[in-house]
C-alpha positions as YAML, in Angstrom:
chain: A
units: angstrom
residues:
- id: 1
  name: UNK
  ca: [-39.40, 29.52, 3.95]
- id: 2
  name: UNK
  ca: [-38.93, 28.23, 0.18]
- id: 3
  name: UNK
  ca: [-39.83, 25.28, -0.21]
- id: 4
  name: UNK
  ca: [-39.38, 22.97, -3.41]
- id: 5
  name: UNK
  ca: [-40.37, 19.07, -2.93]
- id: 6
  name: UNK
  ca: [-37.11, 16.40, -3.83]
- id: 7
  name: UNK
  ca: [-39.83, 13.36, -3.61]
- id: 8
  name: UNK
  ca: [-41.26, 12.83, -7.53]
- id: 9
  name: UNK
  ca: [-44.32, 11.19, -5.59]
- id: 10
  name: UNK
  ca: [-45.08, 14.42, -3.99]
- id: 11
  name: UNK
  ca: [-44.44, 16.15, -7.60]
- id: 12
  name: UNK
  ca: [-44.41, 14.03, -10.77]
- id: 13
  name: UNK
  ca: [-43.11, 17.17, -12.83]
- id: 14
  name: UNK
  ca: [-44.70, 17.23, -16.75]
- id: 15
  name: UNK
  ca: [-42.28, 14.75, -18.43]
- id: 16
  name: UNK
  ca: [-44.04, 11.96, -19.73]
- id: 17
  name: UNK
  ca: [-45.84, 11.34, -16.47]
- id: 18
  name: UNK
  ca: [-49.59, 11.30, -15.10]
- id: 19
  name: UNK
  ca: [-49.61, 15.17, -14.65]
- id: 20
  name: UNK
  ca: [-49.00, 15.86, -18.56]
- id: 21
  name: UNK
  ca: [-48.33, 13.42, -22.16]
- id: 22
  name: UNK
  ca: [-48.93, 14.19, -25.53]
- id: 23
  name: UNK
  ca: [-51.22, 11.35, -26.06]
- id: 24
  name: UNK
  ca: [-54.04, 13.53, -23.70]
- id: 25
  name: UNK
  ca: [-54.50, 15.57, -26.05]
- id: 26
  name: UNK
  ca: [-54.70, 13.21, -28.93]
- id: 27
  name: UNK
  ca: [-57.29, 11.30, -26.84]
- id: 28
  name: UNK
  ca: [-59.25, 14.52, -26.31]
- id: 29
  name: UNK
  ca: [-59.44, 15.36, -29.87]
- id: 30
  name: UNK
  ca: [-60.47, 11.94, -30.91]
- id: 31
  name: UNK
  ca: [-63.02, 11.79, -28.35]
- id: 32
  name: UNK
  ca: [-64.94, 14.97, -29.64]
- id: 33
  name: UNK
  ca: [-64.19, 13.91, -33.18]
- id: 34
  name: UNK
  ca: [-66.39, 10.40, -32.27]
- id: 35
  name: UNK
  ca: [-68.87, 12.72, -30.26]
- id: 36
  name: UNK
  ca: [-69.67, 14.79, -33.14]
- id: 37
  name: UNK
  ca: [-69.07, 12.58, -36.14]
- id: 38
  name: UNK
  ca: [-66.02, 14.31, -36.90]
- id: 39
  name: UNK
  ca: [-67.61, 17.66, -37.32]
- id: 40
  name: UNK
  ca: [-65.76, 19.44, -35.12]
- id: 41
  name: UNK
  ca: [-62.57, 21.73, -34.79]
- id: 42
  name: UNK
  ca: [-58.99, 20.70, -33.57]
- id: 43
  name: UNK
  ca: [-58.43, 21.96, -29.81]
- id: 44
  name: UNK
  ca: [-54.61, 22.42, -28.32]
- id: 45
  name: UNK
  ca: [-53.87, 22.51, -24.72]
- id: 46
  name: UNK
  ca: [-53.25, 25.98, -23.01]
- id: 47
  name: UNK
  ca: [-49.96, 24.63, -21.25]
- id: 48
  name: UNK
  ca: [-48.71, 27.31, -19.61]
- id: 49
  name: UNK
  ca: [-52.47, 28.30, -18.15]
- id: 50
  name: UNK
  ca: [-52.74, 24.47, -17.11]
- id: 51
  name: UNK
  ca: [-49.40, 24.21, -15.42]
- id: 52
  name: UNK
  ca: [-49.85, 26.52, -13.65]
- id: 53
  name: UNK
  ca: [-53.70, 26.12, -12.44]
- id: 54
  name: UNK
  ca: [-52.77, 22.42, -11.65]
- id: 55
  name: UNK
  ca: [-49.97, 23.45, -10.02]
- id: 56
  name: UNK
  ca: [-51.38, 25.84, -7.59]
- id: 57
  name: UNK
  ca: [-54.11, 23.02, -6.65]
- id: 58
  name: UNK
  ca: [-51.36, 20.23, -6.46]
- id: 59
  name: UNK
  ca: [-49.97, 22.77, -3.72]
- id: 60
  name: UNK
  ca: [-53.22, 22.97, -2.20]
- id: 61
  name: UNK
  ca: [-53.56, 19.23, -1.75]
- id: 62
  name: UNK
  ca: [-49.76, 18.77, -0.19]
- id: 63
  name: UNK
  ca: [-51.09, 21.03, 2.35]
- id: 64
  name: UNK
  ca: [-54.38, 18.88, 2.94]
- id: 65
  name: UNK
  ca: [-53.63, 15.58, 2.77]
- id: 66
  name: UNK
  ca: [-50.01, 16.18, 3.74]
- id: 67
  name: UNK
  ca: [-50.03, 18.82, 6.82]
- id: 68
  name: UNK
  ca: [-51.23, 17.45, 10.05]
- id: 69
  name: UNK
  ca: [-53.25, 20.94, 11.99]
- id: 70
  name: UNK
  ca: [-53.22, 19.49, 15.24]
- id: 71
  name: UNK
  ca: [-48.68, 19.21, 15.30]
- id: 72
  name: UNK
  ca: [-48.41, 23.11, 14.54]
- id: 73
  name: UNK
  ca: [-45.75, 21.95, 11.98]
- id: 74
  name: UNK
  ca: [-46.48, 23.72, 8.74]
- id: 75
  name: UNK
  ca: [-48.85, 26.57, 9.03]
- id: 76
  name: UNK
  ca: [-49.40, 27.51, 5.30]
- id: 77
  name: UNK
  ca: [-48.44, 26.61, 2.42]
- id: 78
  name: UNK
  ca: [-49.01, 28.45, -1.00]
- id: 79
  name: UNK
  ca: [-47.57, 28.08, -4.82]
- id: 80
  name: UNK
  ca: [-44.84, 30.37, -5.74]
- id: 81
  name: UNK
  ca: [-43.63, 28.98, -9.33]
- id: 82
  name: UNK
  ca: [-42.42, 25.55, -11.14]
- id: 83
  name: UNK
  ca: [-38.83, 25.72, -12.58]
- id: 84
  name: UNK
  ca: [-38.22, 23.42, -15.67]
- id: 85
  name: UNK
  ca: [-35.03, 22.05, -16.95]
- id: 86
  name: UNK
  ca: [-33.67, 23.05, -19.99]
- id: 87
  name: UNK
  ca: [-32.77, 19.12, -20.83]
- id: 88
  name: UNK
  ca: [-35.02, 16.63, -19.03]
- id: 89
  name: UNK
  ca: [-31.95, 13.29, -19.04]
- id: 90
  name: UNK
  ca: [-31.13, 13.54, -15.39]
- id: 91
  name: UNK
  ca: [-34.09, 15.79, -13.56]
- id: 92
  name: UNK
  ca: [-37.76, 17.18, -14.05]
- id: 93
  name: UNK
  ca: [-39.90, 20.33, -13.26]
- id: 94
  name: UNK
  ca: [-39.77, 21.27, -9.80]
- id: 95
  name: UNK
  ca: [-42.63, 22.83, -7.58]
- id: 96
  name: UNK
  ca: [-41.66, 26.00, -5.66]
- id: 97
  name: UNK
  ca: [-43.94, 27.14, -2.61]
- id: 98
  name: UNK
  ca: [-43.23, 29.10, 0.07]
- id: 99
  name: UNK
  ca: [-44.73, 27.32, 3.57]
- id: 100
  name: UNK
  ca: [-44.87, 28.77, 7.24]
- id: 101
  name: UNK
  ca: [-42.84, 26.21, 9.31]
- id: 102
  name: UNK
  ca: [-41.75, 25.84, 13.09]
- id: 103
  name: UNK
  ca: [-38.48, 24.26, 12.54]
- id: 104
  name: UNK
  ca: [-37.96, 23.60, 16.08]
- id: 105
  name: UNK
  ca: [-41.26, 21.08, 15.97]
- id: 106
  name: UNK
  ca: [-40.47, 19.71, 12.81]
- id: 107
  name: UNK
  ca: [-36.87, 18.63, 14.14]
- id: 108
  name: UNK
  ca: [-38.71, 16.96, 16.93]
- id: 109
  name: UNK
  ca: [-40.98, 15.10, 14.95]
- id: 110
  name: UNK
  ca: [-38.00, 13.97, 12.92]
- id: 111
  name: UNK
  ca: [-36.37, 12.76, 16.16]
- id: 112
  name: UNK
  ca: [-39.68, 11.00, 16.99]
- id: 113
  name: UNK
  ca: [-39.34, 9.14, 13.77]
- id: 114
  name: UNK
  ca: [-35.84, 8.69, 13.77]
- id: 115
  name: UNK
  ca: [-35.46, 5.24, 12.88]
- id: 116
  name: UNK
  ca: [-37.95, 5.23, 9.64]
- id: 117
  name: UNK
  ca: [-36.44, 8.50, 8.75]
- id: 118
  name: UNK
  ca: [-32.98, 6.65, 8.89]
- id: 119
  name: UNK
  ca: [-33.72, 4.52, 6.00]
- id: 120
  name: UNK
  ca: [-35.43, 6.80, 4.14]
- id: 121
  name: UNK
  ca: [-32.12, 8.33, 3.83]
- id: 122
  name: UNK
  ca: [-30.34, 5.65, 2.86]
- id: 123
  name: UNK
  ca: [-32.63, 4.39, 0.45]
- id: 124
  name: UNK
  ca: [-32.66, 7.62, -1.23]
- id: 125
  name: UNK
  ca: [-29.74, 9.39, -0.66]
- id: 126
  name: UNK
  ca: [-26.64, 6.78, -0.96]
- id: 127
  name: UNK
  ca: [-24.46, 7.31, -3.56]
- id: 128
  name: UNK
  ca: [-23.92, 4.87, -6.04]
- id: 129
  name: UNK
  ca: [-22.14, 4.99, -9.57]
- id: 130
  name: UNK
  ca: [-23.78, 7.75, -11.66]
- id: 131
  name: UNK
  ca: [-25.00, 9.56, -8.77]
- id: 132
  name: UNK
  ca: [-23.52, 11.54, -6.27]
- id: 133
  name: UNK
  ca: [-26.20, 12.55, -3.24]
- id: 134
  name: UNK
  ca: [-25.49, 15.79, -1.80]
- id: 135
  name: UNK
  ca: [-27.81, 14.58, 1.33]
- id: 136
  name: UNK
  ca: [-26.28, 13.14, 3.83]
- id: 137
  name: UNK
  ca: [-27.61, 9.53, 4.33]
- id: 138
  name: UNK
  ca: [-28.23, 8.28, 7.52]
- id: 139
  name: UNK
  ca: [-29.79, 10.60, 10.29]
- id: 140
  name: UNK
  ca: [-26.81, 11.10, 12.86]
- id: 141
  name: UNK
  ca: [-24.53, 12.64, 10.10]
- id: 142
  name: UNK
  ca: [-27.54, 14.47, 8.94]
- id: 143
  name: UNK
  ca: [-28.89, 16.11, 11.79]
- id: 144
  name: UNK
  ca: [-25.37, 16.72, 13.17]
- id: 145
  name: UNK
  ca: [-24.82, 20.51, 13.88]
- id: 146
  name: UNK
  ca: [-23.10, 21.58, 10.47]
- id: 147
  name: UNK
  ca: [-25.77, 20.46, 8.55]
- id: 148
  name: UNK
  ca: [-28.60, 23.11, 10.38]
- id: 149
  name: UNK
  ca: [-28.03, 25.61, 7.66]
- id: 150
  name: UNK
  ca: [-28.16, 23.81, 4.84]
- id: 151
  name: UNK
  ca: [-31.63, 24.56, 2.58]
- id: 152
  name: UNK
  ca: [-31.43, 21.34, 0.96]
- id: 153
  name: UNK
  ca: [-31.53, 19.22, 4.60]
- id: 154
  name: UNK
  ca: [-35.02, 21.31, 5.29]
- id: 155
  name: UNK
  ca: [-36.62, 20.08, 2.02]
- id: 156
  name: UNK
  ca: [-35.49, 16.81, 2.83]
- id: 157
  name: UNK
  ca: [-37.21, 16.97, 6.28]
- id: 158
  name: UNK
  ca: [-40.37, 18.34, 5.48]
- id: 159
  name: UNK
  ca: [-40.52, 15.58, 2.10]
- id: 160
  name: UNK
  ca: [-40.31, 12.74, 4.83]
- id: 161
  name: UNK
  ca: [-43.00, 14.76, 7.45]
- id: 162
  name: UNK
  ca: [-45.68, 15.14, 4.02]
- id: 163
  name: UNK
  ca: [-45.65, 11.80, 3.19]
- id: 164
  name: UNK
  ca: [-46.00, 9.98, 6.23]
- id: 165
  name: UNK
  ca: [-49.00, 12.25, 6.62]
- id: 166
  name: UNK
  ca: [-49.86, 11.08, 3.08]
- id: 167
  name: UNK
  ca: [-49.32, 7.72, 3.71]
- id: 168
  name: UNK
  ca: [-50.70, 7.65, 7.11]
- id: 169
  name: UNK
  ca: [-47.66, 5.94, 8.36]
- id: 170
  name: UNK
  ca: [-44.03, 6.54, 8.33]
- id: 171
  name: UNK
  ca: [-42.79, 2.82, 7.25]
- id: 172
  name: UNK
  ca: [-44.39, 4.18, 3.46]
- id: 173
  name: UNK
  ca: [-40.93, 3.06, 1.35]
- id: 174
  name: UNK
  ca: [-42.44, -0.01, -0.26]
- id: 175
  name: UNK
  ca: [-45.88, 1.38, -0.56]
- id: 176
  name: UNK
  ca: [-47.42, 2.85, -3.78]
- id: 177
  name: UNK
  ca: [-48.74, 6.83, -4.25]
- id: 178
  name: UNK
  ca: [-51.04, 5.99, -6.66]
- id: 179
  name: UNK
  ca: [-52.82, 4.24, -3.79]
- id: 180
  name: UNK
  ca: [-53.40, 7.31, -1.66]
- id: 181
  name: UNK
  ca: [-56.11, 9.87, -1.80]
- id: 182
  name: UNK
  ca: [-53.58, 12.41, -2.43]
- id: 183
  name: UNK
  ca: [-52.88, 10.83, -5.42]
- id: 184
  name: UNK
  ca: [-56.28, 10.18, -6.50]
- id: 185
  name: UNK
  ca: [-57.33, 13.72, -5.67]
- id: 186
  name: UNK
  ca: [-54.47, 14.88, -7.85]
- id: 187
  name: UNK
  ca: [-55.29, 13.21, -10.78]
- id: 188
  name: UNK
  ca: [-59.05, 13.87, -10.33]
- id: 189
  name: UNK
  ca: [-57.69, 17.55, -10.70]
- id: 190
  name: UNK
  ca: [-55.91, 16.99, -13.57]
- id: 191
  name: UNK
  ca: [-58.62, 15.97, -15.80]
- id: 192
  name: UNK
  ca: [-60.89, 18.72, -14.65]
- id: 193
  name: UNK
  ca: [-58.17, 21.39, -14.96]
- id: 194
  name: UNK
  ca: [-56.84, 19.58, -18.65]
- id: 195
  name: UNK
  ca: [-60.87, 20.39, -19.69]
- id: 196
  name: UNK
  ca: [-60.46, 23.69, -19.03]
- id: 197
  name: UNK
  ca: [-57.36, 24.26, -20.47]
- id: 198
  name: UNK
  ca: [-57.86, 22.94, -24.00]
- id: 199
  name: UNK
  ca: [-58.52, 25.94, -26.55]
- id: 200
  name: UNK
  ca: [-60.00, 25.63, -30.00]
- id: 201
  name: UNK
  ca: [-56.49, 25.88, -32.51]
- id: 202
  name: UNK
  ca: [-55.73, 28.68, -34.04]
- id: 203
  name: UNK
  ca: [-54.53, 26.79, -37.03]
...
């Protein structure tokens, strides 16, 4: 099954956020410039070699910090591609993976967690002026028969099931992602793979 995460704390995206800015590679520059007394040439950052390196490890770490082996949930999970908007106003790059799931035991988990899954819903997926949620928002409407086809209810579900594995709890809607390991494990990798990716200019 496709799979693209809805939740911007499972994937920030590369618009002004902690995965990508402009300043990084301003501060990388001037670094090496103080390291070297200025004798040294200007590097640029490989972007489409970094997105895509970081990417496949941010995919990576949804899996282990996100995937619980002993539920049989979600079997695999591996990076397919990132589709990027052509404006950024209203949306961001989204992660594409394709992940081996037993639906039947993720629906049943959902159950389990019914009532925190309830208000996740409706604190993300009421419509309010300026936005119109194509998710239904509460979970009887959502898990009611007509919905079992829809793609977008699936992403929803396994969003919910990653980050209460994340979090370690499923009551996570006032806590912070920058607190979890996940989190700190992501941006460990984005330093490291930024390193890698920055290329002496050609200019």
């Amino acid at each position: 099954m496709e799979y693209t995460p809805y939740n911007t704390d499972l994937f920030q995206g590369y618009y002004a956020s902690k995965l990508y800015d402009p300043d990084m590679e301003n501060d990388y520059n001037a670094m090496r410039s103080y390291d070297t007394d200025g004798d040294c040439p200007v590097y640029d950052l490989d972007f489409k070699a970094y997105t895509e390196d970081l990417n496949g490890y941010i995919t990576g770490l949804l899996f282990e910090h996100g995937v619980n082996d002993e539920d049989g949930i979600i079997k695999s999970m591996e990076y397919k591609s990132m589709m990027s908007p052509r404006e950024y106003n209203f949306t961001t790059d989204t992660l594409v993976t394709e992940i081996e799931v037993d639906m039947g035991k993720l629906k049943a988990w959902i159950a389990d967690h019914k009532e925190c899954f309830d208000m996740y819903l409706h604190e993300r997926y009421t419509s309010w002026s300026g936005f119109i949620s194509f998710v239904s928002n509460n979970y009887d409407d959502f898990m009611d028969t007509e919905y079992e086809n829809i793609e977008r209810h699936y992403h929803v579900m396994v969003d919910f099931y990653l980050l209460t594995n994340i979090f370690g709890t499923d009551k996570f809607l006032d806590m912070d992602i920058d607190e979890t390991d996940f989190m700190e494990d992501v941006l460990e990798q984005v330093n490291e793979t930024f390193d890698e990716h920055m290329v002496e200019s050609e200019e």
